[in-house]
N, C-alpha and C positions, 0 to 999 in steps of 0.2 A: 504494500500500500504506500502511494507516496504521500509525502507531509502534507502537499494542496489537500488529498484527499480526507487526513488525518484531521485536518484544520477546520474541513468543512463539517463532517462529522460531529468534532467536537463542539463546533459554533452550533449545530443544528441541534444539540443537546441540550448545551445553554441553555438557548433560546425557552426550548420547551419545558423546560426546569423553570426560568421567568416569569413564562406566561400563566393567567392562571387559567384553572380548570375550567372547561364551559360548565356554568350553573347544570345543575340535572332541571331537567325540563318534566315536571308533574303533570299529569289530567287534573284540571281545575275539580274540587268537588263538587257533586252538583246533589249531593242528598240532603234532605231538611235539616234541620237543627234540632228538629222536633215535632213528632208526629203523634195527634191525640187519638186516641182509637174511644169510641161510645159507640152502645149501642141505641137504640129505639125504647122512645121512652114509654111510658106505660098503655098498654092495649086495653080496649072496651071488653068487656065482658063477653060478650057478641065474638065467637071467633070466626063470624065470615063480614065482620065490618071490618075493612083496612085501614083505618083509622085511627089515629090517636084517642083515645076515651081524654075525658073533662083533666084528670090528673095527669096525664099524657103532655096535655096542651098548654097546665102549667109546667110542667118540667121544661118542656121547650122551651119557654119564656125565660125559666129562671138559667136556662145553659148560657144564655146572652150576658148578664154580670157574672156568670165565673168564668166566662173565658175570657173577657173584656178585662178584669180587674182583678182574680186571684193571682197572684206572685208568681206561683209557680208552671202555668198555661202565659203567662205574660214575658216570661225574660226572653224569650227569642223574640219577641212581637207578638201583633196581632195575627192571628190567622191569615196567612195570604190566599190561601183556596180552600174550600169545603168541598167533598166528595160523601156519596150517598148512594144505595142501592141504585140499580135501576129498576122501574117497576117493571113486574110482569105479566102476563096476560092475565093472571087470577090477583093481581093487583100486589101481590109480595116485593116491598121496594116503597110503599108508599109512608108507612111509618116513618123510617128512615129519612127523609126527605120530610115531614113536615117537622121532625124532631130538628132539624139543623140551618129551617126556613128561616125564622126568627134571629137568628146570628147573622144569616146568609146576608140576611136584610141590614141590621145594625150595621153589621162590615160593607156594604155595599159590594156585593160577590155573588157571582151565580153560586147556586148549588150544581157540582156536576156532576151526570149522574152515568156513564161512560156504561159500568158493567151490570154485569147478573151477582148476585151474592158468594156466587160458585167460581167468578171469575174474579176472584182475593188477590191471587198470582201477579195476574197481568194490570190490578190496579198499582201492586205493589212497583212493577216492576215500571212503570209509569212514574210513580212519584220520587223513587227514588235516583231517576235517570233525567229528571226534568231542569234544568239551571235556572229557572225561572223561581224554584224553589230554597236553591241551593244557601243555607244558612238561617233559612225562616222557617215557620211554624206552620201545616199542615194539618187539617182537623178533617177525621174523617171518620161518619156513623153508619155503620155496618149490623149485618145481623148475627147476632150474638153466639152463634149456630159455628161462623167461621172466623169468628173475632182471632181466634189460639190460633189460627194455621194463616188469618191476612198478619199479625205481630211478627210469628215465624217468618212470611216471606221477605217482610219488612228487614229480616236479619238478626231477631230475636233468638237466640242461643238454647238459654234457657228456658221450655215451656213458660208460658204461665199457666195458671192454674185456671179451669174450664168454666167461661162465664155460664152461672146458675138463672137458671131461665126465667126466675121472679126478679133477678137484681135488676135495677133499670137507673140506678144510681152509679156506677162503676164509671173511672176512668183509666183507662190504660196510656200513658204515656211515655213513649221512644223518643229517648235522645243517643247521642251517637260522640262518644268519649273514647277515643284515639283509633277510631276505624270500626270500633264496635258498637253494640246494638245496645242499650243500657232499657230496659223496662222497669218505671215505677209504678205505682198504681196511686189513685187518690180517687176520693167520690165527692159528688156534688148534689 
């Protein structure tokens, strides 16, 4: 090897030794901050009315000051989107959606109502892919049937334990503390 060659070599090492390393370049996050799981709030007596019964309709009222003003539904923000059943031909999906109306309204926000209740998966896989979301607060009332397995696709680890079909008070809340799934639960 001759010395020009030696010289160059050794310059080109330098050099690179100098410079610094190009930044690693990340995919932006794009998952919520925080994602409230409820279900539907209380049903009429009547099990072929789709509808929320009288205590039903206050519950919905009263979910507007706790997700507005409890602490803990509040540190990421207000809810930036609400998602809800969609209904279906025998009207299953309608609960859901009148329970989440009265927020929807406060927040100035459609309710959206994209899937079937069987389709948990592909809401999840929506929300958590969306940037539009990414660092904010997500609320979304689902039927209590597949609350455990929308949580799970959300990236919940650990079960939660299986919403009891009278509860109509329960919140499930997903936040996301170093790339994992964190569930706490509170009621309202």
């Amino acid at each position: 090897m001759t010395s020009q060659s030696m010289w160059r070599n050794s310059a080109a090492i330098v050099l690179f030794a100098v410079l610094p390393a190009p930044a690693p370049t990340h995919a932006p996050v794009t998952r919520p901050a925080q994602i409230i799981l409820i279900r539907h709030a209380e049903k009429p007596a009547d099990a072929a009315n789709p509808h929320l019964s009288r205590a039903g309709e206050q519950r919905a009222e009263a979910l507007v000051s706790f997700i507005t003003t409890d602490a803990t539904m509040t540190r990421f923000g207000l809810p930036v989107a609400v998602f809800a059943t969609k209904t279906t031909k025998d009207d299953n999906g309608q609960r859901t959606q009148e329970t989440v109306a009265p927020l929807a309204r406060a927040l100035k926000l459609p309710v959206q109502t994209p899937y079937l209740g069987r389709n948990y998966a592909a809401l999840a896989r929506q929300v958590l892919a969306n940037p539009a979301y990414a660092g904010k607060t997500v609320l979304i009332c689902w039927n209590h049937e597949q609350i455990v397995q929308l949580a799970e696709a959300l990236g919940v680890t650990s079960s939660p334990r299986k919403w009891k079909g009278r509860v109509f008070d329960d919140v499930y809340v997903i936040t996301y503390q170093s790339g994992a799934a964190v569930l706490t639960t509170s009621r309202y």
